[in-house]
N, C-alpha and C positions, 0 to 999 in steps of 0.2 A: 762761625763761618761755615756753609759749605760742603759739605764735602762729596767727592765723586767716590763712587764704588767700582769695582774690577764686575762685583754682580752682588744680586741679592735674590733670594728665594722670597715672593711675595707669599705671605699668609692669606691673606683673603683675597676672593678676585671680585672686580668693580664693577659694578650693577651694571648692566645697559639702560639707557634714556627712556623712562615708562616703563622698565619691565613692574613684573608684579600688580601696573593698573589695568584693568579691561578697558583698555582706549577704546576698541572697537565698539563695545555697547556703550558706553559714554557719551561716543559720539556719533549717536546714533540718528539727533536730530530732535528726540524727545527730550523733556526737561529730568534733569536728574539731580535729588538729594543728596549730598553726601555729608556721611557726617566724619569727622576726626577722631582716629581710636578704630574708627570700626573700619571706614574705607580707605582711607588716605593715613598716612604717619606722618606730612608734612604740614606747614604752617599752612593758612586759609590762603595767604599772598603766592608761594609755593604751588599746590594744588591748581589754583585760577592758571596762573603762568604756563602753567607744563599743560592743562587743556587747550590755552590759546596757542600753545607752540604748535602740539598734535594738531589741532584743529585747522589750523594755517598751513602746516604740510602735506593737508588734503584739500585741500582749495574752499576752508569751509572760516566761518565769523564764527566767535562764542558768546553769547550773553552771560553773564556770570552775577548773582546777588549773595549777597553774607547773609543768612538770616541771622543769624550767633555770633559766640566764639567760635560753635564748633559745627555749626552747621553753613553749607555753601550750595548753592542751586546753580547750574551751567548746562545749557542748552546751545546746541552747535546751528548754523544755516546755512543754506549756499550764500555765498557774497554777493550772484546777481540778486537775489531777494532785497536785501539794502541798496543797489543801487539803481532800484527800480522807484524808491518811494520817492 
């Protein structure tokens, strides 16, 4: 069950959303490699998702391809580009 505390001294304190990835050159409109281990610590599904979040909080579309397990390709665009075609 449960239970409520009076307080508690937290040990670690909680990432913010992206810290630690270079969103900014990421999504910079160019295509970009990344591999797992080296640039990302998240799963390939993880990694894609949090580009398309970033990506969408700046009024921008992400293309994304698995080439691996551990490798992922994600390139950002403006949205009028897609819906000019």
């Amino acid at each position: 069950m449960a239970e409520q505390l009076e307080e508690y001294v937290f040990t670690r304190r909680g990432r913010r959303p992206g810290s630690g990835y270079p969103w900014g050159d990421w999504l910079n409109g160019k295509p970009w490699r990344l591999i797992k281990g080296s640039d990302f610590r998240c799963s390939l599904k993880g990694i894609s998702q949090q580009a398309c979040n970033h990506a969408r909080r700046k009024g921008l579309r992400t293309r994304v391809e698995i080439e691996s397990d551990t490798v992922i390709v994600i390139q950002t665009f403006k949205r009028e580009l897609e819906e000019t075609k």
